[in-house]
C-alpha positions in Angstrom: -33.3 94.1 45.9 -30.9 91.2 45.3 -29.1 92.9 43.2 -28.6 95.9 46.0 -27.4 93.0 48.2 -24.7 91.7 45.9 -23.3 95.3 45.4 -23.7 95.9 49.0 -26.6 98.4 48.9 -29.1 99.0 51.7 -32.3 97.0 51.6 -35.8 98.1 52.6 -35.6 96.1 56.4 -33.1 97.1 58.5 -31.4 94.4 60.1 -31.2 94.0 63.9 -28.5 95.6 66.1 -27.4 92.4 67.6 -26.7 91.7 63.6 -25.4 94.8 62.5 -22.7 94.5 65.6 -22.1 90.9 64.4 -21.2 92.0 61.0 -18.9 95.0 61.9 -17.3 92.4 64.4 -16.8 90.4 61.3 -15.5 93.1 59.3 -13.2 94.2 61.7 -11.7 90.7 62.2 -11.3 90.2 58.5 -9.0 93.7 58.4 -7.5 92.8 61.0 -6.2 89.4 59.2 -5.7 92.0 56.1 -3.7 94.2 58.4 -1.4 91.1 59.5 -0.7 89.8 55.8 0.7 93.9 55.4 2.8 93.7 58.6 4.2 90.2 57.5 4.4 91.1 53.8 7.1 93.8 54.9 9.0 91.6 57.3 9.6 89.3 55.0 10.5 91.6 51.9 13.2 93.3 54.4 14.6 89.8 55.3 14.6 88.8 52.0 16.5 91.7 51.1 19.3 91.6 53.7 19.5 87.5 53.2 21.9 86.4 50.6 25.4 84.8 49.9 27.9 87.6 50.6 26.5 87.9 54.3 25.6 91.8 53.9 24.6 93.1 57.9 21.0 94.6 58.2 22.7 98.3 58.6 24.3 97.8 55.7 21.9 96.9 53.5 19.7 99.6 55.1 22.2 102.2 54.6 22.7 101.2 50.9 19.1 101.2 50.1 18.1 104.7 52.0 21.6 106.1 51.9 23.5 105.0 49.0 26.3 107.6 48.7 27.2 106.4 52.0 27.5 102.7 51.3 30.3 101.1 49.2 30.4 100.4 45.5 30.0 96.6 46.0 27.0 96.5 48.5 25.3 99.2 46.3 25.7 96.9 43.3 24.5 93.9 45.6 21.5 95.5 47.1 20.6 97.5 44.4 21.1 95.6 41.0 21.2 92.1 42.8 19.0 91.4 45.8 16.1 94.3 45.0 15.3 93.2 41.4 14.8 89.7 43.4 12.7 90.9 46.4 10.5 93.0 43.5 10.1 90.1 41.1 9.2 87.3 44.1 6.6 90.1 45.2 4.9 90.6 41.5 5.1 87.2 40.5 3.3 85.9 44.2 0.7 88.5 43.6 0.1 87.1 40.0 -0.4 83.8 40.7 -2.4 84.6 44.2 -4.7 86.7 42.3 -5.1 84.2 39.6 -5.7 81.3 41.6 -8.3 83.1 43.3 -10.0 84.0 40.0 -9.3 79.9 38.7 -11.2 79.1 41.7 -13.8 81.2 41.4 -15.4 80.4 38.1 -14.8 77.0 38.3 -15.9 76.2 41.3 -13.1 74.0 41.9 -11.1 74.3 45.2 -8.1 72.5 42.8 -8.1 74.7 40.4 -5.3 76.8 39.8 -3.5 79.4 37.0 -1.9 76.5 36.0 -5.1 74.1 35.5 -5.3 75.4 32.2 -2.0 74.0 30.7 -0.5 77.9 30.7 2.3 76.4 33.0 3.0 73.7 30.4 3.2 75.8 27.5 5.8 78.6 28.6 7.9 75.9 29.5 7.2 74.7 26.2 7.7 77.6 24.8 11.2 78.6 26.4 12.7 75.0 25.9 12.3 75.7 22.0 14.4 78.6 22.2 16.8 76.9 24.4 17.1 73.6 22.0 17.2 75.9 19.0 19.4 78.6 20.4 17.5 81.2 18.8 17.8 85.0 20.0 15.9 88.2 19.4 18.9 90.5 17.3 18.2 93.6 19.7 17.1 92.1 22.7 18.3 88.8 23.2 16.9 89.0 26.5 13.1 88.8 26.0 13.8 85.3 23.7 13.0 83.4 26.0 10.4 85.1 27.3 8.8 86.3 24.6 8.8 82.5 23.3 7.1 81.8 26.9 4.0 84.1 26.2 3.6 82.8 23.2 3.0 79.6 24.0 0.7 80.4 26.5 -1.1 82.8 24.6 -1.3 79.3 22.4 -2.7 77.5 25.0 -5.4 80.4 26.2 -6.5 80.1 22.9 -6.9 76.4 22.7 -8.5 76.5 25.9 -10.8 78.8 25.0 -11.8 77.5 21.3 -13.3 74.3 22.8 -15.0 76.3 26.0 -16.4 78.7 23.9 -17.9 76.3 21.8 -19.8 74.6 25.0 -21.0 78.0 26.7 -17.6 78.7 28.8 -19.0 75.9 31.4 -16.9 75.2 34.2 -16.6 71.6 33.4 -15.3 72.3 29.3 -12.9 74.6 30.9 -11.4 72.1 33.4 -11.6 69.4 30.7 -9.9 71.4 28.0 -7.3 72.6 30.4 -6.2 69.5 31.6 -5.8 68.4 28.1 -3.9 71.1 26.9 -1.1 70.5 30.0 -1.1 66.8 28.8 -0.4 67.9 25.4 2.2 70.7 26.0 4.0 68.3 28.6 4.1 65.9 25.7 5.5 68.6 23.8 7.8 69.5 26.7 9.2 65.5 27.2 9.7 64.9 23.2 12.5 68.2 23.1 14.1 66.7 26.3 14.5 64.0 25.0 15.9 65.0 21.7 18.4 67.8 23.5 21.7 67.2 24.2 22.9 66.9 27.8 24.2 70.3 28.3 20.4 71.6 26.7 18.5 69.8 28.8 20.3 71.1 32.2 19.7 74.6 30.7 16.1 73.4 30.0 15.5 71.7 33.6 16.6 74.6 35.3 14.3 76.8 33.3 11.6 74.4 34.4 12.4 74.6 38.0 12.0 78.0 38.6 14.2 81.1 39.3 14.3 84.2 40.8 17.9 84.7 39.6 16.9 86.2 36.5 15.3 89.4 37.8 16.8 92.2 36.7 15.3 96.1 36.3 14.8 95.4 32.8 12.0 92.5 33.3 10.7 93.9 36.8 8.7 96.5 35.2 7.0 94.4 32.7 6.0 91.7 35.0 4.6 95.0 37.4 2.7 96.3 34.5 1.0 93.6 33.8 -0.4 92.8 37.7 -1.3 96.6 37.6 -3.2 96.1 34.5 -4.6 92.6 35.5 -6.2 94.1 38.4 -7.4 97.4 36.8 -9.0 95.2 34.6 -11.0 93.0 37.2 -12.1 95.9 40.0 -15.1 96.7 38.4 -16.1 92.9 38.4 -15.2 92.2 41.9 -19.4 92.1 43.6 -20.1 89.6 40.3 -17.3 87.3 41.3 -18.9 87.4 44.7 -22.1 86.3 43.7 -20.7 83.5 41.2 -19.7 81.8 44.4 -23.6 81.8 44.9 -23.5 79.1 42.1 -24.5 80.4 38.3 -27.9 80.2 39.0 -28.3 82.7 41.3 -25.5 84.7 40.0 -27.7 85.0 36.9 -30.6 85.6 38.6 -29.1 89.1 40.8 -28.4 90.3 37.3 -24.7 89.0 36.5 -23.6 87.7 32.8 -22.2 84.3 34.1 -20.9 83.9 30.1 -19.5 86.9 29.7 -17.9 87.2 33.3 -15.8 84.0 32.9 -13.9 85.0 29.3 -13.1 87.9 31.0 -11.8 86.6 34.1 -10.1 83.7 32.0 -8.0 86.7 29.8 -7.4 88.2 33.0 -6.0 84.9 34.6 -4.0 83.9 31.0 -3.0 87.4 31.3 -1.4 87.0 35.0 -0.1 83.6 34.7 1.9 84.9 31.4 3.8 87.4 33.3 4.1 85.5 36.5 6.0 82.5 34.3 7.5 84.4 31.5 10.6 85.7 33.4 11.1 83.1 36.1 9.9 80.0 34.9 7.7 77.3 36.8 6.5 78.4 39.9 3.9 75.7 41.0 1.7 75.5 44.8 1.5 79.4 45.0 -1.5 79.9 43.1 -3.3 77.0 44.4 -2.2 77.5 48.5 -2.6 81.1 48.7 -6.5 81.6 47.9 -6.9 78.8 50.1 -5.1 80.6 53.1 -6.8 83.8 52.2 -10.2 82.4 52.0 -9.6 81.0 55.6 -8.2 84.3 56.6 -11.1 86.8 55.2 -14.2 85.0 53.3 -15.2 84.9 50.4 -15.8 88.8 49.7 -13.6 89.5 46.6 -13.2 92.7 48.4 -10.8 91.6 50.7 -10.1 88.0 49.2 -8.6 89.7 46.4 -5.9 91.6 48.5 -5.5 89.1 50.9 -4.2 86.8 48.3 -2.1 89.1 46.4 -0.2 89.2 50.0 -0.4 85.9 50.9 1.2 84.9 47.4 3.5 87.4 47.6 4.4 86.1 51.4 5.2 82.4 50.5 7.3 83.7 47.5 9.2 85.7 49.8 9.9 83.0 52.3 10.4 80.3 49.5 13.2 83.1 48.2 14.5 83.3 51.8 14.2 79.8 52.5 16.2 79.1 49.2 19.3 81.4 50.5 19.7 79.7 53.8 19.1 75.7 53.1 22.3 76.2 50.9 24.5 79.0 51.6 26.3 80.4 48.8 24.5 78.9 46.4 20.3 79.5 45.7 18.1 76.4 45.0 15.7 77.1 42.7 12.4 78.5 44.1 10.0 76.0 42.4 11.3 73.1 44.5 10.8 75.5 47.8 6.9 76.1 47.1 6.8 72.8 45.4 7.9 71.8 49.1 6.3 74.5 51.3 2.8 73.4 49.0 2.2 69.7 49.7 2.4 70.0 53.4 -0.3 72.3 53.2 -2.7 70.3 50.7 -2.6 67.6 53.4 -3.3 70.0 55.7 -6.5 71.0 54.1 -7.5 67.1 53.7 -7.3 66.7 57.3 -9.2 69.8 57.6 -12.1 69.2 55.4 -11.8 71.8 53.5 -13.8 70.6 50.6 -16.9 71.4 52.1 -17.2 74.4 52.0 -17.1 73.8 48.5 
């Protein structure tokens, strides 16, 4: 019967009507909320589209992206090969790292946890200030250097992380501890070729570090959207077990889920997100530690709706970090880790004053 209850299968005592109207009420709230993070997902992905340094009007921009022929050669190129490839990638890469977070959360039990708790934040930076000091490039694509180097690392790190939590049953606790040391080490790592770069490097090798939309482009916005789509293929099957590991492993194992077996595939599918999300842009920290948080307030805990609802919410504070960016400093963009870097400590306070730990 438990198990019925976890998949959300009927059980042999009906439950009351005052109940059953309770929980529709409930339900219908939640969508409600879901509904909302739509509506404001598409505002902001318009705005964010017709905001930008050469001061494009809305009719404009929404002639050259619905009617093309009829727009001139220079806002086409703008909207199209410029401020779209942007909007797409601050989109994919805020779903990544909302989704992740949610999964880093969820099997560890840790409201602080975050895609980047395991040190996979610290080794693509890693990773692409190598190929920066070094200078090194891919002899057909150049491009995907970087990159490339990036997922590497990261795969690098997973790997580490995953050696020493293996070897202690995938617990929580190994995972958090081996994390945290593997960000110590790849930040070590990070410091020593700073330190031995020479000036003009390390700018290149800061601004990596701080985080970018500006190097979207249609070549690297498809690969980033094909691993989210894969990410969550992978983890819809799995979404009533990450449900009931919120019970606590216990009872998790007791309704019939494979607590083990359930976190090293969750952790691939994280390592698997975070990769893509960092590869391209660079650093990107807060997102995927604020927007389960929000989403959790917004819908529950049912993975069913978490899920989504922080795919939007982390694709929402990209887009307003993005549009936030373009208007502190017109003409020129600030990178976007420092804008969720900002937008992000306000709200951890927030949730301090709250007491949001105990509902942990």
């Amino acid at each position: 019967m438990s198990h019925d209850i976890a998949k959300g299968g009927a059980v042999s005592a009906a439950p009351s009507a005052p109940a059953d109207r309770s929980y529709r009420a409930l339900v219908q709230r939640r969508l409600i909320w879901l509904g909302g993070g739509l509506v404001i997902f598409l505002s902001l992905a318009i705005v964010d589209i017709v905001t930008g340094p050469s001061m494009l009007g809305l009719a404009e921009v929404v002639n050259a992206l619905f009617a093309p022929s009829g727009a001139s050669s220079m806002t086409r190129v703008i909207v199209h090969d410029i401020r779209l490839p942007i909007t797409c990638m601050a989109i994919l890469v805020g779903m990544a790292l909302g989704m992740g977070g949610v999964h880093m959360q969820t099997i560890l039990g840790n409201p602080l946890a975050s895609p980047y708790t395991l040190g996979f934040s610290a080794a693509a930076g890693f990773g692409a200030a190598i190929v920066i000091l070094t200078g090194i490039a891919l002899p057909v694509v150049p491009w995907l250097t970087i990159p490339l180097s990036a997922f590497a690392m990261c795969l690098i790190a997973g790997g580490i992380v995953y050696f020493f939590a293996r070897m202690q049953g995938m617990s929580p606790e190994v995972m958090v501890l081996a994390g945290i040391a593997t960000l110590f080490m790849f930040q070590a790592a990070q410091s020593l070729v700073q330190y031995i770069a020479a000036p003009e490097v390390l700018q290149a090798i800061v601004f990596w570090l701080f985080g970018s939309l500006l190097r979207a482009s249609w070549s690297n916005v498809p690969i980033v959207a094909a691993v989210v789509a894969l990410a969550t293929l992978a983890v819809l099957p799995n979404l009533w077990q990450l449900t009931a590991l919120r019970l606590g492993d216990g009872r998790a194992a007791a309704i019939g889920v494979n607590v083990r077996s359930l976190r090293i595939r969750i952790f691939a599918v994280v390592a698997m997100l975070t990769t893509g999300a960092v590869a391209f842009v660079g650093t990107i920290g807060f997102v995927g530690l604020v927007a389960p948080h929000i989403a959790r307030m917004a819908v529950g805990e049912d993975q069913r709706l978490l899920l989504p609802m922080a795919a939007l919410t982390g694709a929402n504070i990209m887009l307003s970090a993005s549009v936030l960016s373009k208007i502190i400093s017109p003409g020129a963009v600030i990178p976007i880790g420092i804008v969720t870097a900002v937008i992000g400590v306000p709200f951890l306070f927030f949730l301090i004053m709250r007491g949001q730990r105990r509902n942990w």
